[in-house]
C-alpha positions as CSV (number, residue, x, y, z in Angstrom):
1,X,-138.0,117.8,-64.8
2,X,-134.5,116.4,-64.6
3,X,-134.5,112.9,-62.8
4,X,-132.6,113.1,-59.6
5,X,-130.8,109.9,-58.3
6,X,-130.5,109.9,-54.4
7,X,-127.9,107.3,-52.9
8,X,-129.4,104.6,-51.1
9,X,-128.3,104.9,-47.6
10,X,-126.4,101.9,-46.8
11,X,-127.8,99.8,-44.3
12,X,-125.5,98.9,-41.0
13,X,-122.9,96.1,-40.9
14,X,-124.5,93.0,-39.0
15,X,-122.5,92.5,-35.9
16,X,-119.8,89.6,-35.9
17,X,-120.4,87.4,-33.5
18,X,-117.5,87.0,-31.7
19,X,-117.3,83.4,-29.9
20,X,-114.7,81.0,-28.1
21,X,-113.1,78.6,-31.3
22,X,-115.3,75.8,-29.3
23,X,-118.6,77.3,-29.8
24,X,-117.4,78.0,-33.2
25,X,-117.4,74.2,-33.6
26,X,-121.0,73.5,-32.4
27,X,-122.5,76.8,-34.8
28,X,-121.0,75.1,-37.8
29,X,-122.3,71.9,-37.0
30,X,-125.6,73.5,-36.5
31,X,-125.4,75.2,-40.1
32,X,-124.6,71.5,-41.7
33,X,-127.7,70.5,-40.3
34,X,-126.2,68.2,-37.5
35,X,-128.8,67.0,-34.6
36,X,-126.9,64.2,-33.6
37,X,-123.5,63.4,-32.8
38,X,-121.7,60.3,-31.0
39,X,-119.0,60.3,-28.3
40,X,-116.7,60.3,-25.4
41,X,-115.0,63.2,-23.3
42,X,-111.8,63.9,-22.3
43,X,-109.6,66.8,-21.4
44,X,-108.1,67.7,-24.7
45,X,-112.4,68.1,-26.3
46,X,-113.7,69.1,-23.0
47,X,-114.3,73.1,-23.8
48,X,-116.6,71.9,-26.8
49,X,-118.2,69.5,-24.9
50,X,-118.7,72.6,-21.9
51,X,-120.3,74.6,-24.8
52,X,-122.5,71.6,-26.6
53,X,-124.3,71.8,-23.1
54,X,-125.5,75.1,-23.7
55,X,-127.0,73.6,-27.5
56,X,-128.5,70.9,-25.5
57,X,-132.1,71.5,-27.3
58,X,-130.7,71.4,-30.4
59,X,-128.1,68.6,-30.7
60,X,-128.4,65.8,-29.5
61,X,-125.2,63.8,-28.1
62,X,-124.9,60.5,-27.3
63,X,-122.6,59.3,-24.9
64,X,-120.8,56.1,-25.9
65,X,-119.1,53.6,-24.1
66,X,-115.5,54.0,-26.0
67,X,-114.7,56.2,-28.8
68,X,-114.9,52.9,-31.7
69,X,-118.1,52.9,-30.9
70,X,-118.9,56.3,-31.4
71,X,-117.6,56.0,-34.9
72,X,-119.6,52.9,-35.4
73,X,-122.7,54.6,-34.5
74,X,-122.1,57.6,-36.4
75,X,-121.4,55.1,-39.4
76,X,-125.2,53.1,-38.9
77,X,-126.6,56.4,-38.3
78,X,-124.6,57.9,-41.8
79,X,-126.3,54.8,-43.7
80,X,-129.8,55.1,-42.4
81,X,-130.2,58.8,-42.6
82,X,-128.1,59.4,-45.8
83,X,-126.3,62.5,-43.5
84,X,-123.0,62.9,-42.6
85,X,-122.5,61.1,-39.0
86,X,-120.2,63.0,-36.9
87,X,-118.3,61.6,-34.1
88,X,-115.9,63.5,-31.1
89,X,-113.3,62.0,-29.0
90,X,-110.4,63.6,-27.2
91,X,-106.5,63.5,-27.9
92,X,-104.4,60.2,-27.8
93,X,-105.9,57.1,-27.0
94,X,-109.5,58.3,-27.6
95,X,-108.2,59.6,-31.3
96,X,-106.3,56.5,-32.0
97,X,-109.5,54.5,-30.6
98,X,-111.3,55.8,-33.8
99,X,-109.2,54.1,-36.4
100,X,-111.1,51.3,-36.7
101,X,-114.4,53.1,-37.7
102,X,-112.6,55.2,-39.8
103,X,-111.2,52.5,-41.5
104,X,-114.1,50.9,-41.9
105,X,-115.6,54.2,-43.1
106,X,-113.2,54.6,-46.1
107,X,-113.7,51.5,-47.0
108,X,-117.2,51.1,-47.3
109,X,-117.4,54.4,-48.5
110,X,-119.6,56.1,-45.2
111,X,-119.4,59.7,-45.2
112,X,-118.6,60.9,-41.9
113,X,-116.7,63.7,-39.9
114,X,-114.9,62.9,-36.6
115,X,-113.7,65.7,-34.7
116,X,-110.5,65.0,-32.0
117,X,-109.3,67.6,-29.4
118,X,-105.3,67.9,-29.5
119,X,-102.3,69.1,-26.9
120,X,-101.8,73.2,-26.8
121,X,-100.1,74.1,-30.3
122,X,-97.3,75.1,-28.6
123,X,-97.0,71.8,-27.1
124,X,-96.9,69.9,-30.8
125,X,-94.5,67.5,-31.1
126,X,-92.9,67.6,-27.8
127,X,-94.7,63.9,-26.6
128,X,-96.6,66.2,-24.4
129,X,-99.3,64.2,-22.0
130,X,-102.1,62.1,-24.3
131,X,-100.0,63.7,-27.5
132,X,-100.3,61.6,-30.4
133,X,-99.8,62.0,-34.4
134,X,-103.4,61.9,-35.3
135,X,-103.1,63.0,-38.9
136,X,-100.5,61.1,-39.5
137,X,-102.0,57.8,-37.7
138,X,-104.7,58.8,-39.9
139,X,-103.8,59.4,-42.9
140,X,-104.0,55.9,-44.8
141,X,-107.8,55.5,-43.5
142,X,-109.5,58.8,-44.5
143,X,-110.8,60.5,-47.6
144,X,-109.4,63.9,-46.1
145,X,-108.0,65.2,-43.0
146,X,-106.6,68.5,-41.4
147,X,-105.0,69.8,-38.1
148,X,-106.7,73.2,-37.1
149,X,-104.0,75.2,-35.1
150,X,-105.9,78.2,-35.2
151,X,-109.7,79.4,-33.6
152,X,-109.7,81.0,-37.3
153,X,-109.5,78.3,-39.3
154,X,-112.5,76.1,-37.7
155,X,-115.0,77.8,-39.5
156,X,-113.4,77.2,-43.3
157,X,-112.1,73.8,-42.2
158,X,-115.4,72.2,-40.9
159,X,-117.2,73.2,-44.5
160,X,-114.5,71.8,-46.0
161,X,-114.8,69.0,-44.2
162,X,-118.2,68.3,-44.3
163,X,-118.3,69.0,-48.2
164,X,-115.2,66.1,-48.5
165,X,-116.7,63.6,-46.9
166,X,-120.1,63.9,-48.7
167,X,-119.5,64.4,-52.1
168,X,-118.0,62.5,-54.9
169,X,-117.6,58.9,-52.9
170,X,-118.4,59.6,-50.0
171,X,-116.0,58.9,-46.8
172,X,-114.7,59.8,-43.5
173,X,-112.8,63.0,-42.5
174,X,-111.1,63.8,-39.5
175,X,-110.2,67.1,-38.2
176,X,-107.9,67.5,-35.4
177,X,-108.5,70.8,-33.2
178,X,-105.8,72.1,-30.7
179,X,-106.8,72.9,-27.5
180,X,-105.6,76.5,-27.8
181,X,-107.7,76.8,-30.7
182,X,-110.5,75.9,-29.0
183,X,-110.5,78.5,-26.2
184,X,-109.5,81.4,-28.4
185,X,-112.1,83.5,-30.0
186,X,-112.6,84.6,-33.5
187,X,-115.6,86.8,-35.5
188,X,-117.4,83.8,-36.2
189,X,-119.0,83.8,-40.2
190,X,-119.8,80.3,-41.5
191,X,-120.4,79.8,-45.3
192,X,-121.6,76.1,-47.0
193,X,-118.0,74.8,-48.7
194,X,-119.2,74.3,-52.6
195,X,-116.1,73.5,-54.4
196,X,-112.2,73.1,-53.3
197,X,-109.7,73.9,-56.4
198,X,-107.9,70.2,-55.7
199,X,-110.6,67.8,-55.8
200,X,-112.9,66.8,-58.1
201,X,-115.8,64.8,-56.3
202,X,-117.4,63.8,-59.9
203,X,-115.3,63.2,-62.8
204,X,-117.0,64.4,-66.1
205,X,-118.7,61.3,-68.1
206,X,-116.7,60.4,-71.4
207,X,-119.4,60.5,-74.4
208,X,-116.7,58.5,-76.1
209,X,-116.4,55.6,-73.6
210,X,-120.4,55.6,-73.0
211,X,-120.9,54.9,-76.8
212,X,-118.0,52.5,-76.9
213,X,-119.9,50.8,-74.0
214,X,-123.6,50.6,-75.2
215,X,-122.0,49.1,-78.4
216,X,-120.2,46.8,-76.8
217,X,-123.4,45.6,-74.7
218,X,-125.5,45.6,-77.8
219,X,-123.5,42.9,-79.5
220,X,-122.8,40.9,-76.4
221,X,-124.6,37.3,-76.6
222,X,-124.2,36.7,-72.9
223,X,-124.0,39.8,-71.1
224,X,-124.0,39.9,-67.5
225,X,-124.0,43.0,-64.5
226,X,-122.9,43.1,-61.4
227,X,-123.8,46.3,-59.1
228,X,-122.8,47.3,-55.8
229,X,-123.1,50.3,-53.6
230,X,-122.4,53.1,-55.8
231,X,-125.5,52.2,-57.5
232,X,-127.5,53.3,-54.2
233,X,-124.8,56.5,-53.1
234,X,-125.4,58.0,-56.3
235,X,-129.6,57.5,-56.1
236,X,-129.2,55.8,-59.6
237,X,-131.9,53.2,-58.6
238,X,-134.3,53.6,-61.3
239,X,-131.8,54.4,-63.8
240,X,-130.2,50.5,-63.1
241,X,-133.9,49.2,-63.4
242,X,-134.4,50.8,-66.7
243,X,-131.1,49.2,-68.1
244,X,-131.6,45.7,-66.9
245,X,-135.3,45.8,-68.2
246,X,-134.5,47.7,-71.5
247,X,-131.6,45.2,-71.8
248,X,-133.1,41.8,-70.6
249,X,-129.7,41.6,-69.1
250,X,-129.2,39.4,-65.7
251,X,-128.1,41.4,-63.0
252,X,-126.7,40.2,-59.4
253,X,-125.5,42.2,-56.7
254,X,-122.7,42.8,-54.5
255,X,-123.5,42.6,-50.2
256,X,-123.7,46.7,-50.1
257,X,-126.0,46.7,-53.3
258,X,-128.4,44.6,-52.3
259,X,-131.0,47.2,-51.8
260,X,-130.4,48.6,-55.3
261,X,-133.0,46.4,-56.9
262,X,-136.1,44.6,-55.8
263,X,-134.4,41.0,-55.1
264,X,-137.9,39.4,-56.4
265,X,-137.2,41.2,-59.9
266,X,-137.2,38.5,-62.4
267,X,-134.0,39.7,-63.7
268,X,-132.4,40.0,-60.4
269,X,-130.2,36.8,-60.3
270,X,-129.2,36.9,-56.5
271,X,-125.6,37.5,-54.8
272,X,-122.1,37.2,-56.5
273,X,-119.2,36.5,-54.0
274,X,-117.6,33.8,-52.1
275,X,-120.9,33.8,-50.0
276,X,-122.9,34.7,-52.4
277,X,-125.6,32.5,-54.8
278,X,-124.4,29.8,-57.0
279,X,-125.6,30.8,-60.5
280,X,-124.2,34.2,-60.3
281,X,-120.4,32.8,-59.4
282,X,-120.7,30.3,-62.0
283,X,-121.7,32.3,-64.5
284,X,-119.5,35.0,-64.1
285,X,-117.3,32.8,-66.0
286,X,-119.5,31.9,-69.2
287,X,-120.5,35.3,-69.8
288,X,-119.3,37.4,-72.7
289,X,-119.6,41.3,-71.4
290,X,-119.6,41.6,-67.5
291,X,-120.8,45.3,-66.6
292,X,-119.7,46.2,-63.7
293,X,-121.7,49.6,-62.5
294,X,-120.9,51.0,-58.7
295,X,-118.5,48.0,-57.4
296,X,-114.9,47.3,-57.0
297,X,-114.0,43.9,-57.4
298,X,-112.9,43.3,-53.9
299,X,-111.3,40.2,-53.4
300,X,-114.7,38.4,-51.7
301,X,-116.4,39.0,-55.0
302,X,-113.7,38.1,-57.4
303,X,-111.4,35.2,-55.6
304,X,-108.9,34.4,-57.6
305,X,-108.1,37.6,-59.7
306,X,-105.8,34.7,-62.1
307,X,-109.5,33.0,-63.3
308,X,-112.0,35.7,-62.9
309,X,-114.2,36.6,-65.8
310,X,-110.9,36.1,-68.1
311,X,-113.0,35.4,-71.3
312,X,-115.0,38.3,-70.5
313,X,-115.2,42.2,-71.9
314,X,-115.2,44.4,-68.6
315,X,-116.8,47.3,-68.4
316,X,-116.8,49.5,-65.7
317,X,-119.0,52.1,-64.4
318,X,-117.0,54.2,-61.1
319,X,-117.1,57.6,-60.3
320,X,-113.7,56.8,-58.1
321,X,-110.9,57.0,-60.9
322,X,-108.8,54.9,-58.6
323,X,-110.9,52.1,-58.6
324,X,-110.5,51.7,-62.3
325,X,-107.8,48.5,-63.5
326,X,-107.2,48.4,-59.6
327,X,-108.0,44.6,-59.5
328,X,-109.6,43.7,-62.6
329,X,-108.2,45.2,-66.0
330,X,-111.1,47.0,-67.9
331,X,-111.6,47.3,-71.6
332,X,-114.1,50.3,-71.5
333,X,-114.4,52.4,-68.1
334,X,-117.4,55.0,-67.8
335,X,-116.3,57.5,-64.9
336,X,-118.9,59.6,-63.2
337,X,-122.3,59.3,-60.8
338,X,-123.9,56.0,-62.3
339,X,-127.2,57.8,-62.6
340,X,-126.1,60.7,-64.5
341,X,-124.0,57.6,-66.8
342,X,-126.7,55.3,-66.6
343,X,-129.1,57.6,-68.2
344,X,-126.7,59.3,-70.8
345,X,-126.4,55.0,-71.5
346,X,-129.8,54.0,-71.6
347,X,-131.1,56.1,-74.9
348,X,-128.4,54.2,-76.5
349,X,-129.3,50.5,-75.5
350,X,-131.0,48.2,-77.8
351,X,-134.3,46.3,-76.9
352,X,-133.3,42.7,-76.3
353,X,-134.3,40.0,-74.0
354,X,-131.6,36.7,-73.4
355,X,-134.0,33.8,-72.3
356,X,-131.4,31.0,-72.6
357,X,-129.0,33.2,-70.9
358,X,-130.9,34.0,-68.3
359,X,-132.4,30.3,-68.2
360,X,-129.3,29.2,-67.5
361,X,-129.3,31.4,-64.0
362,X,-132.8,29.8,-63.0
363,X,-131.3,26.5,-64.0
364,X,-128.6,26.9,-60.8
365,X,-131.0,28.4,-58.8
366,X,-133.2,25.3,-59.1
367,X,-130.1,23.0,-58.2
368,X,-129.1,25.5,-55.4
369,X,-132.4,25.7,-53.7
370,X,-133.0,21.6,-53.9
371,X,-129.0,21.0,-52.2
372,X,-128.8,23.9,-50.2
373,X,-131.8,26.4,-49.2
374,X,-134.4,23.7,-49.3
375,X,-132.9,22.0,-46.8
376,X,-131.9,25.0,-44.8
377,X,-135.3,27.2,-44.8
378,X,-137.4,23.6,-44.2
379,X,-134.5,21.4,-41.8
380,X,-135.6,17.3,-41.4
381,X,-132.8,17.6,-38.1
382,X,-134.0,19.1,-34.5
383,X,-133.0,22.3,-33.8
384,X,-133.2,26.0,-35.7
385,X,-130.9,26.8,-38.7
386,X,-130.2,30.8,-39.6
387,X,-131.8,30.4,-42.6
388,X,-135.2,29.2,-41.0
389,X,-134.5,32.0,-38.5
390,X,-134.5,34.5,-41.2
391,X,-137.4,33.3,-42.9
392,X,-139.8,33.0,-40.0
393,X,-138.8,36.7,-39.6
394,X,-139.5,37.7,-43.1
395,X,-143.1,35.9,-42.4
396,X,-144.0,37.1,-39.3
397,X,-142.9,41.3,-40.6
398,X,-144.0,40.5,-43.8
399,X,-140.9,41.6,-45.2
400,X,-140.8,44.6,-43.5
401,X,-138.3,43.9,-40.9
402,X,-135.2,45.9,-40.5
403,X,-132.3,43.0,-39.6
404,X,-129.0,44.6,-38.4
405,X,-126.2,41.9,-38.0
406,X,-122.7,41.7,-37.2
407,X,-119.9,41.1,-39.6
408,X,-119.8,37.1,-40.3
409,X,-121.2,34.3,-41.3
410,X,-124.7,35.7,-40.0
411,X,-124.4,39.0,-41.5
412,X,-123.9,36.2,-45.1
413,X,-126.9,34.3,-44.4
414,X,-129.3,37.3,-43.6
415,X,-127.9,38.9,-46.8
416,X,-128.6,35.0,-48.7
417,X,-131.9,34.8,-47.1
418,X,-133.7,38.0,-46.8
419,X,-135.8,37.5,-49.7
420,X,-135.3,34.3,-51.7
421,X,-137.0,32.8,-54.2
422,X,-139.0,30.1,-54.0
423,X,-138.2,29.0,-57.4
């Protein structure tokens, strides 16, 4: 019997959903998984904040007292959860009133997505009321940003957005919405932005430079790292604990990488900077290799750029290629995700241990702790110190304690003290 092929009746076009450009806004933030967002009203956002009431069960908006601190917030929350915080605020001064956090944002590398209303299109660049240049103003202090004239564009733009500002290194985007294109309506479809043709969030590692670099660290006498935040944005944890204990190679961190290895590891040497732990500084100019994996030799970690490490090898591990020779000249740079370098590194590391080397770090401990925690963490005067403060915390929560601080010399000391040695 001849075999008879019957078309398969197509099935019906799903209905667009056709929606206002401000609900538009809230559906996208609801298919990047957003459940909380920071900020303050005014005319220029008020239709999406008329249609987030309607979403009221399902995202949650907190009300801040002025827009900085909405950014702010969505920063801490950014760092705790590991999502993108998102922050609103209207047009003018409540835009401007973000710089700050989005400064702070870019340059401590926070992903996070602020959303500003703006003045009618029709209305651009005409000084109209609360009008004000928010890309441009911008500009300098974001990883991406983008002015949405259109109720079209939202969709496209916020996964773009969203995508920028969490891949690669991560850090804030703002997108600026017209008020026009808030209240016209579009056929709403929203799909997850994978890839823009412009940006590559992760360079591809260098086989080349990674055996150039394990080479290098092989023959080193006095080799030293130093690792910092991008140790922790890239989840390259364990691959950093591998190296250092494969290696037997003393490792101290920068403030943001603190949390990137146990501080109570034996070959965790404490903080580098200007308020950071004396053996580290010191040493930083005896060693022979510094590895520098996830940092960017800021000024408060360097000092003087003239004297720093100048007898040293550098070799740097960033997945930001314009981090690289920024401050410090390098003579081997490994671009790419430290833990997709790290392990592509580790198979080609040596065995080794460095006990004078790294007896020379508990050597400065010792005279740190006898001149200077000693006396802080045990005072002989009347009266409380911060270090004693921070230890009687550390005590009593048994380390479990979660101490947020300011910027300053508190925000040092906490970092110093959180969990210091004894010896």
């Amino acid at each position: 019997m001849e075999n008879v092929k019957t078309a398969k009746k197509a099935s019906p076009a799903k209905p667009k959903l056709r929606i206002s450009g401000a609900e538009a806004i809230i559906h996208c933030l609801l298919a990047e998984g957003v459940d909380l967002i920071y900020g303050y009203p005014g005319g220029a956002i008020m239709p999406v904040y008329d249609e987030l009431y309607k979403f009221r069960d399902r995202l949650h908006h907190v009300l801040t007292r002025h827009e900085q601190g909405a950014t702010h917030a969505a920063q801490g929350y950014a760092r705790v959860s590991g999502k993108v915080g998102v922050a609103m605020a209207t047009s003018g001064p409540g835009a401007t009133n973000l710089v700050t956090g989005l400064a702070d944002a870019q340059i401590d590398s926070t992903p996070m997505v602020c959303i500003t209303g703006q003045v009618a299109r029709h209305l651009l660049g005409s000084d109209a009321f609360q009008e004000t240049d928010i890309i441009g103003i911008s500009t300098p202090v974001t990883k991406w940003n983008y002015q949405v004239t259109r109720a079209s564009e939202i969709p496209e733009i916020l996964a773009k957005a969203f995508y920028i500002a969490r891949s690669g290194r991560p850090g804030p985007v703002l997108v600026d919405i017209t008020k026009n294109a808030q209240f016209d309506e579009l056929d709403f479809e929203y799909s997850p932005c994978k890839g823009v043709r412009s940006y590559v969030p992760v360079p591809k590692p260098d086989l080349n430079a990674i055996e150039a670099a394990a080479a290098m660290i092989n023959a080193a006498h006095k080799p030293f790292i130093v690792f910092g935040q991008g140790v922790i944005l890239g989840n390259a944890e364990d691959e950093l604990k591998a190296l250092i204990e494969k290696s037997g190679i003393p490792a101290a961190w920068t403030i943001l990488g603190l949390s990137a290895l146990d501080s109570e590891h034996p070959l965790n040497v404490g903080m580098v900077g200007m308020h950071g732990n004396y053996g580290p500084n010191m040493l930083t100019n005896e060693c022979d290799v510094l590895i520098a994996i996830g940092m960017r030799f800021d000024d408060r970690v360097t000092g003087s750029l003239d004297t720093y490490a100048k007898q040293a090898k550098i070799i740097h591990f960033e997945i930001d290629p314009a981090e690289i020779d920024k401050n410090v000249q390098t003579d081997i740079a490994v671009l790419g995700n430290a833990r997709e370098t790290l392990a592509l590194l580790l198979p080609k590391i040596r065995e080794n241990s460095h006990p004078e080397w790294l007896g020379e770090f508990h050597k400065k401990y010792r005279q740190e702790f006898e001149v200077v925690i000693e006396n802080d963490i045990h005072p002989s005067k009347p009266g409380l110190t911060m270090g004693e403060v921070i230890e009687q915390i550390n005590k009593a929560s048994e380390h479990k304690a979660v101490i947020v601080t300011d910027v300053g010399q508190h925000q040092m000391v906490t970092c110093r003290y959180a969990k210091f040695k004894e010896s």
